[in-house]
N, C-alpha and C positions, 0 to 999 in steps of 0.2 A: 504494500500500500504506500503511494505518496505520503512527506510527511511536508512540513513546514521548517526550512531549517537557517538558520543566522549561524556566520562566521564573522567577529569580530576581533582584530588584532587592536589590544590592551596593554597599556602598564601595572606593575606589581598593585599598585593604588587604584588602579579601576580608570584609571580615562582613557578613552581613543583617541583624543584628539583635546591638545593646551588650550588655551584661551586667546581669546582676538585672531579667530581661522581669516585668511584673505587670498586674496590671487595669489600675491607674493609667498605669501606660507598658507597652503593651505591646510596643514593640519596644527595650526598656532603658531605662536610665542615660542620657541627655542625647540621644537621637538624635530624639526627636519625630518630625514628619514628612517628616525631611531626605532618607531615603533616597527617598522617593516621591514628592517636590515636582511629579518631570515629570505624577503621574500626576491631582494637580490643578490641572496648565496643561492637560490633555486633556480634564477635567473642566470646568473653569470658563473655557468661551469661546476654547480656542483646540485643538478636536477634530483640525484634519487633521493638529496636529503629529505627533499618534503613532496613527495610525488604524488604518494597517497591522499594527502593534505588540500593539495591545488588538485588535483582530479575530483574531490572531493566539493570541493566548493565552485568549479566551473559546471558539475553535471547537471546544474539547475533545468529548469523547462522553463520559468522563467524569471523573473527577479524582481522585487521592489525597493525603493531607496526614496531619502526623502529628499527634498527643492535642495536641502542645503549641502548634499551629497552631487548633487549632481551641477549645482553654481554657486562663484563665491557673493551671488546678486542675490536681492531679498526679498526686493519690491518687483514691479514691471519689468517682463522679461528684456534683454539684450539679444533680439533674435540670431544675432553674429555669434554667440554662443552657444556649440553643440557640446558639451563638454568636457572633462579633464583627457580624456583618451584617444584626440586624433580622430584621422576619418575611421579608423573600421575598430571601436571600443572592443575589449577581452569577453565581451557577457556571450556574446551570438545567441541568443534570444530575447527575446519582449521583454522589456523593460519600462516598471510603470512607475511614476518619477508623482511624489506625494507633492501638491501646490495648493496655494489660495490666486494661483494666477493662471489662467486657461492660456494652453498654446497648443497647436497642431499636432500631431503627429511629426516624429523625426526619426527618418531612416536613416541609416549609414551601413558603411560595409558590413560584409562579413555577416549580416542574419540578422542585425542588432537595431530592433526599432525602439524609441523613448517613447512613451505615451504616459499622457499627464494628465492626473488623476484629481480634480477640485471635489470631491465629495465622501471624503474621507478614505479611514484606512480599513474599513471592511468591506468597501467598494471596490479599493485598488484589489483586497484580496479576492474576491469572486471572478474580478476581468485577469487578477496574475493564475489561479487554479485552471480556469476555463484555458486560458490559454498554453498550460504545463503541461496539459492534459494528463495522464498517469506518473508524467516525471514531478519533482520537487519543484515545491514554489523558495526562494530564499531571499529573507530579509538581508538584503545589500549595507544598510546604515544610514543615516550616521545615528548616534547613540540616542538621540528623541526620537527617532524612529522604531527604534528598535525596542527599549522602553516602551514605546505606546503599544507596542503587539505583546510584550510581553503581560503588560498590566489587562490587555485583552483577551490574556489565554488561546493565544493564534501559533504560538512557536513552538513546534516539539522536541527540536535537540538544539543547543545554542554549544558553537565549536567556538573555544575559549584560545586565541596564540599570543601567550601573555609574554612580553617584553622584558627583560632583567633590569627595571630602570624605572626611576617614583618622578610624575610629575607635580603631584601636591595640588595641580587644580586644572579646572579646564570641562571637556565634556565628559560628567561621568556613565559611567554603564550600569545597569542594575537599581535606578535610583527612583525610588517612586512604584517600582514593579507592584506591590500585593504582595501576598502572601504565595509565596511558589516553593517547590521543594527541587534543587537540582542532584539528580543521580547519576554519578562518574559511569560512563559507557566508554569499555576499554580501557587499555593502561596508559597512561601519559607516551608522550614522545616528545623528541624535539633537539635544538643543539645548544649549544651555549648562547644563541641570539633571539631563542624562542622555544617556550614549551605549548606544546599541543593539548587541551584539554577537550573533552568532548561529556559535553551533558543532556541527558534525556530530561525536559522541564515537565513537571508534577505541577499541575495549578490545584491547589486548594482548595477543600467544597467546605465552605463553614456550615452547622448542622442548623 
């Protein structure tokens, strides 16, 4: 069976991303690309360390992420803006991009269309599942996004690749959730630039 599944890369302290994110930095204030170093050891000549990992998190059907994941704009879109990834993005499937601002449909290389979703996030999920069809829907980020599904009881495994390194402030993860119970699925893995956690999320049924 499809499930619902989030991978987020983390600090020891729980942020994905420092404070004051912009074009210039977009994941903050001093964090450059500390938090995802492992994912240019995977990239640059040493693949099998995390193969499992990235296979894992690309086999989506399709994916959701919210405005501020996919621009560092807040207000009225910049339609010169397709974003962070170049003409043909890594998702190669639908992609439905969380807004309070309506824009077109946006294709690009490779399989990867953005569709933008004004009517919330159990919206985007019905148009992200329909369109997965038997494969995985996966919350892309950024951490209010992800938050918001979770405090919705929408996510069924959340894949943890926590960073060896405290940022003290910024966007946190987990914050506001409910009442959830997370169950270790599998043994850890990872190198000295990243450990792989993997949780089966328990929502809570108060009596």
């Amino acid at each position: 069976m499809s499930k619902v599944t989030c991978d987020m890369a983390m600090s020891l302290d729980g942020f994905v991303a420092g404070p004051n994110q912009s074009l210039d930095q977009p994941f903050g204030d001093g964090v450059g690309d500390r938090l995802h170093q492992w994912l240019h050891q995977w990239m640059l000549g040493e693949p099998e360390r995390h193969a499992a990992v990235i296979e894992g998190i690309t086999a989506a059907g399709a994916f959701i992420m919210g405005r501020n994941m996919f621009s560092p704009g807040r207000g009225a879109w910049d339609l010169d803006w397709n974003g962070w990834w170049g003409d043909e993005p890594p998702y190669h499937a639908p992609v439905f991009v969380l807004t309070h601002h309506p824009r077109d449909p946006l294709t690009m290389k490779g399989g990867t269309t953005f569709t933008f979703v004004t009517d919330g996030i159990e919206a985007a999920m019905a148009r992200a599942r329909e369109a997965a069809g038997d494969r995985d829907v996966a919350i892309a980020g950024g951490a209010e996004t992800v938050n918001q599904y979770l405090a919705a009881g929408l996510i069924d495994e959340l894949r943890l690749h926590v960073a060896p390194m405290i940022l003290g402030r910024g966007e946190r993860l987990l914050h506001n959730v409910g009442d959830i119970t997370l169950e270790p699925v599998g043994d850890p893995s990872g190198t000295s630039l990243v450990t792989h956690l993997t949780y089966r999320v328990i929502r809570e049924v108060k009596p």
